[in-house]
C-alpha positions in Angstrom: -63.7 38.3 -40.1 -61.8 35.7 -42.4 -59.2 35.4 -39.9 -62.2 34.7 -37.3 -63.6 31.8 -40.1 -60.4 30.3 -40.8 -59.8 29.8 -37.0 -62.9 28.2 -36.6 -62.6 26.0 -39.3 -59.3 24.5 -38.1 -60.5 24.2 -35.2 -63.4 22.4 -36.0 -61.2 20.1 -38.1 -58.7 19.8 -35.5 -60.9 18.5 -33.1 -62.6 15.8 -35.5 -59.2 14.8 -36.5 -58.6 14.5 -32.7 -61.9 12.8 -31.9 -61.0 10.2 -35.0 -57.5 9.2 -33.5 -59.1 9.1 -30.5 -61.4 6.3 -31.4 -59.4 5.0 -33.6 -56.8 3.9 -30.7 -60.1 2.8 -28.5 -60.4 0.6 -31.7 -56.6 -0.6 -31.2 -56.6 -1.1 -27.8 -59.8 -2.9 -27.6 -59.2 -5.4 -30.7 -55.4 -5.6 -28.5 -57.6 -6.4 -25.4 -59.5 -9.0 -27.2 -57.1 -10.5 -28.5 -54.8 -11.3 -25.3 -58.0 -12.2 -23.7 -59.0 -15.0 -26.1 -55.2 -16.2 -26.2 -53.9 -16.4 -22.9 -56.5 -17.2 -20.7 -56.2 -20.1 -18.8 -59.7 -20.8 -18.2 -59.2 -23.5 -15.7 -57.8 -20.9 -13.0 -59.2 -17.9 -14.7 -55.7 -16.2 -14.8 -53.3 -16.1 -17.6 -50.3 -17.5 -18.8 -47.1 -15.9 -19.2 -46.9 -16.9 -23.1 -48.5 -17.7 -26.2 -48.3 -20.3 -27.6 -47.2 -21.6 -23.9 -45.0 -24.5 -23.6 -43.3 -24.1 -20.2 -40.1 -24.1 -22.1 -39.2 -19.7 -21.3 -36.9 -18.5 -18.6 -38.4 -15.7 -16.8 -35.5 -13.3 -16.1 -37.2 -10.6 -13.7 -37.4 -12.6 -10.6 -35.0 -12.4 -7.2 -33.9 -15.6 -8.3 -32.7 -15.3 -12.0 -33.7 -17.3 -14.4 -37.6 -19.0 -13.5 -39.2 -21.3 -15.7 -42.8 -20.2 -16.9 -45.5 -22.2 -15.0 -49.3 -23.2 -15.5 -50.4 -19.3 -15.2 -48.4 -16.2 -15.3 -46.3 -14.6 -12.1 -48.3 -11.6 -10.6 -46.6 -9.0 -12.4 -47.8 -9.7 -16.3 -51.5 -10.1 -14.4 -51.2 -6.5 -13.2 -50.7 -5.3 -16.7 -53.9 -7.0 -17.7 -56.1 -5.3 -14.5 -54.6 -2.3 -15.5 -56.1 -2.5 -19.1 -59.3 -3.5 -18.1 -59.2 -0.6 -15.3 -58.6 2.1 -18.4 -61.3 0.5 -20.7 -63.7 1.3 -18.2 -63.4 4.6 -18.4 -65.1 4.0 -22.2 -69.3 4.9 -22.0 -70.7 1.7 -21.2 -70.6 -0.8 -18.9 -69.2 -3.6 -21.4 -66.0 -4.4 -19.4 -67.6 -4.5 -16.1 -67.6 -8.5 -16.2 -64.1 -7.9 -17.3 -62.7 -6.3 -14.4 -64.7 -8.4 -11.6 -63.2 -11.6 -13.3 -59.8 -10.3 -13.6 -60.2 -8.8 -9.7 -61.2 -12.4 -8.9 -58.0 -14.0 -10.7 -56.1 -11.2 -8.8 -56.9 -12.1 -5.3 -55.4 -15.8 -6.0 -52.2 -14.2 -5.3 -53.3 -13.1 -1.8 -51.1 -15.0 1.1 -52.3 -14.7 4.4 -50.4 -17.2 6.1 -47.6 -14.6 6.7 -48.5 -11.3 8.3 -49.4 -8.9 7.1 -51.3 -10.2 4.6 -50.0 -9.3 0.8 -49.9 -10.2 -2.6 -47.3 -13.3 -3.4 -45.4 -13.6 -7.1 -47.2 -16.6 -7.5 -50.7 -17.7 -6.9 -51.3 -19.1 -3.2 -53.1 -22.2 -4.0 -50.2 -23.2 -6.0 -47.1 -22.8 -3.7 -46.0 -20.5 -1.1 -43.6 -18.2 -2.6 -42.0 -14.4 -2.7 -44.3 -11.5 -1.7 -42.4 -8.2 -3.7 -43.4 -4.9 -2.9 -43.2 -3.4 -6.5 -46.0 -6.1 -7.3 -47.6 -5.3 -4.0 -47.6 -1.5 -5.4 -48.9 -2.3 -8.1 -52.2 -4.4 -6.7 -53.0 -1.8 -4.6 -53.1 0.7 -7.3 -55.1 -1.4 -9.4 -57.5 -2.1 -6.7 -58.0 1.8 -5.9 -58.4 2.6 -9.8 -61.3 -0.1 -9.8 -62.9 1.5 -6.7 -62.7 4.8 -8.8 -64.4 3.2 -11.5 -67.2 1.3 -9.9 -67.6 2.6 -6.4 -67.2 -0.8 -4.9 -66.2 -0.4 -1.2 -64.5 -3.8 -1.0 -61.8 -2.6 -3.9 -60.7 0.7 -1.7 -60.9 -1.9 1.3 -58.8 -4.2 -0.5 -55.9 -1.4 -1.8 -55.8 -0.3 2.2 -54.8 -4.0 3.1 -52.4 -4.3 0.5 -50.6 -1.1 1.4 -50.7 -1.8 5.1 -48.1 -4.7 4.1 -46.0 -2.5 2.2 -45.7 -0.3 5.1 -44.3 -3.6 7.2 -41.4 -3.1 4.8 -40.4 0.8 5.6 -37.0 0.8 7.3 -34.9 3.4 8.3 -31.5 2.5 6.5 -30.8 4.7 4.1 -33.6 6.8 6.0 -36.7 5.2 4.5 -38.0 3.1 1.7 -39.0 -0.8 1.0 -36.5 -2.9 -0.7 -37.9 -4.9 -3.7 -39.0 -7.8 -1.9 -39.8 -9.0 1.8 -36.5 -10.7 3.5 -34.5 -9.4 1.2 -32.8 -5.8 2.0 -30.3 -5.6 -0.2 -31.5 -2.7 -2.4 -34.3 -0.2 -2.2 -35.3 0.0 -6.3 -37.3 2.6 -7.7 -39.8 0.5 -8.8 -40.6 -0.6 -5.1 -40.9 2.8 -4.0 -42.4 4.6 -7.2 -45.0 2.4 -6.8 -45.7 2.9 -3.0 -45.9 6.7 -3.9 -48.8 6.4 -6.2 -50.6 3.3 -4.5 -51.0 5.5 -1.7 -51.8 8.9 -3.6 -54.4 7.3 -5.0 -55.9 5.7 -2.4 -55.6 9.0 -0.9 -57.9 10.1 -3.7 -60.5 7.8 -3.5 -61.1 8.3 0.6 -59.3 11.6 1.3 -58.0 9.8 4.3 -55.1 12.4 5.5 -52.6 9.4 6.3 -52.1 7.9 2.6 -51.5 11.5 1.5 -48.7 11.7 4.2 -47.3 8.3 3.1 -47.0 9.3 -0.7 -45.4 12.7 0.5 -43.0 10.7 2.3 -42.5 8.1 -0.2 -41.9 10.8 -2.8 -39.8 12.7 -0.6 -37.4 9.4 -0.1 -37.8 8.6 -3.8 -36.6 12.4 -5.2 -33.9 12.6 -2.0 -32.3 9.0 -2.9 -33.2 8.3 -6.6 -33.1 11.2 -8.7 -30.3 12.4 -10.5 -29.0 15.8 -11.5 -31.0 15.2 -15.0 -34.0 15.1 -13.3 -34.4 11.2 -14.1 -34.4 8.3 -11.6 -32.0 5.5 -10.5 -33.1 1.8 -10.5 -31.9 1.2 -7.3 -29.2 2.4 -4.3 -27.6 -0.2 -2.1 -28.2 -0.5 1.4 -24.8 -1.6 2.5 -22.8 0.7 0.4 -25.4 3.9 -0.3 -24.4 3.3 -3.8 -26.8 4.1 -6.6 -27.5 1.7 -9.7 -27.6 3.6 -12.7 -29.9 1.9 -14.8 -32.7 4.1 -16.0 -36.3 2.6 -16.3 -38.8 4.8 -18.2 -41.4 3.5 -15.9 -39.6 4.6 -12.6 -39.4 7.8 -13.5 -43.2 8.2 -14.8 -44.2 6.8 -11.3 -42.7 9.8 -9.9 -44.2 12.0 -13.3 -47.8 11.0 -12.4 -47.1 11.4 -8.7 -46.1 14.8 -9.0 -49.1 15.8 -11.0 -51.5 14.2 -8.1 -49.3 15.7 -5.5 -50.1 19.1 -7.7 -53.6 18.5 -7.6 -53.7 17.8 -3.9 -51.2 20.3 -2.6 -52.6 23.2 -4.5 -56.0 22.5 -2.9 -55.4 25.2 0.3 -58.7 23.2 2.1 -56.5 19.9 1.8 -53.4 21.6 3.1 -55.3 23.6 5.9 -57.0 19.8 7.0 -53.4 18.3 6.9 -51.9 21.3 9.3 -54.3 21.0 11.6 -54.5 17.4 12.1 -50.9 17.8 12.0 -50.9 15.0 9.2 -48.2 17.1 6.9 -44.7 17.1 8.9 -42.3 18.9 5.9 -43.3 22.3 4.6 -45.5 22.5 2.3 -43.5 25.1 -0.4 -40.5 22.6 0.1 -43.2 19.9 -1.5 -44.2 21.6 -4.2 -40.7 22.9 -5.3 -39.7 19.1 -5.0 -42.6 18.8 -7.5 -41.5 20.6 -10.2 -38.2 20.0 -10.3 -38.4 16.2 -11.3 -38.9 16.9 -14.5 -39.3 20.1 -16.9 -42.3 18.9 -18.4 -44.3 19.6 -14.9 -42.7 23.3 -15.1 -43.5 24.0 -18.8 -47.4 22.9 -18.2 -47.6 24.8 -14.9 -45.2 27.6 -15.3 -47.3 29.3 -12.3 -46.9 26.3 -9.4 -43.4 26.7 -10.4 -42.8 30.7 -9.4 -40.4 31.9 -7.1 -43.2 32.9 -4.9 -44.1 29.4 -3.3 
């Protein structure tokens, strides 16, 4: 009986301690939020700049080009990390960052370029100059755009994530028997981030529609990324060469937690026998199924210590 109180006790205090770091980081990330907000929002364009203080005086080093000086707002890439906030601060009770995300959607769709075909998101925004359309930033847009369908229920968002994948698909080649390269015109490399990305833009636009096809695309995406990428730790390249075959080993944490949260969706999904049934007999799934999921577990231990059971020798 004491053993019984004590254990419900700690647990009692465990989860208050919980539910008081919990808010405490909503506190964090919501003074954080604030904060870039009111400091680097260009008001003007209702985007943000690349700095603060800004003084168009910083090399940007992550472009195709080199070194890029900072401009009047900031390159598509910084924006994404901004919609993604607001797209995780809507998950909060309330409706507070609603206006939020519409404006920061709005400053978004600046970036769209549809004087080339297909239409896709450029580095810079279009009304500016007519510049490089990447397909990591591409993946990233269309994965913001499906997480603020999840969160509001607005058609035009899942509408919006289909269009932008549709032009990463114009970039799928067969060298090196699949992928994107980083950015259009370019094929050089096919980088993890590229193709990460791809993989969870589509599995998650997969999850907001249940359309069969992007579930196939992130299962090939994945399949290309964990054939081509992925090293005997378990960890993933930054990039191979298409010429040579050669792989870059530079390690990027976020290329291999692409892959991380894709094989938990690809869990999800897989383990659902209606979804796989649906896929067989539209004959949507063209690699076997058990060859997936073993694929799964194997990028990293941590998806094998949580789900010892999806990992048995049995599948």
């Amino acid at each position: 009986m004491k053993k019984l109180l004590f254990t419900s006790i700690l647990s009692v205090l465990l989860l208050s301690a919980a539910a008081q770091s919990a808010r405490e980081y909503q506190r964090r990330a919501e003074e954080m939020f604030t904060r870039v907000w009111t400091l680097y929002r260009v008001p003007e364009h209702g985007l943000f700049s690349e700095y603060y203080p800004q003084q168009h005086k910083d090399s940007l080093t992550y472009m195709q080009d080199g070194n890029v000086q900072s401009k009047a707002v900031s390159y598509l890439w910084p924006l994404s990390g901004i919609v993604s906030a607001t797209n995780i601060l809507m998950r909060f009770p309330g409706n507070k960052y609603r206006p939020y995300l519409d404006s920061v959607m709005a400053g978004m769709r600046q970036y769209r370029d549809t004087t080339r075909a297909p239409a896709g998101y450029q580095a810079y925004p279009a009304k500016f100059e007519r510049v490089d359309r990447y397909y990591d930033d591409n993946g990233l847009v269309a994965i913001d755009y499906a997480e603020a369908y999840e969160n509001t229920g607005d058609p035009i968002y899942l509408k919006d994530a289909k269009e932008v994948f549709t032009f990463i698909m114009s970039g799928w080649t067969d060298t090196l028997g699949g992928g994107v390269t980083w950015l259009e015109g370019h094929g050089d490399q096919k980088p993890a981030c590229s193709n990460g990305m791809a993989t969870l833009a589509a599995l998650k636009i997969y999850k907001a529609g249940r359309d069969p096809y992007y579930l196939q695309q992130g299962i090939r995406f994945y399949d290309w990324m964990y054939t081509h990428l992925r090293d005997s730790a378990g960890l993933y390249v930054n990039d191979i060469k298409t010429a040579t075959g050669k792989i870059n080993p530079v390690y990027y944490t976020y290329n291999t937690g692409s892959m991380l949260e894709a094989a938990m969706m690809l869990y999800a999904f897989t383990g659902d026998k209606n979804t796989i049934s649906m896929l067989r007999r539209r004959q949507h799934l063209p690699i076997n199924i058990s060859v997936a999921r073993r694929k799964v577990c194997a990028v990293h231990s941590v998806i094998c210590h949580g789900l010892p059971q999806y990992c048995s020798a049995g599948m």
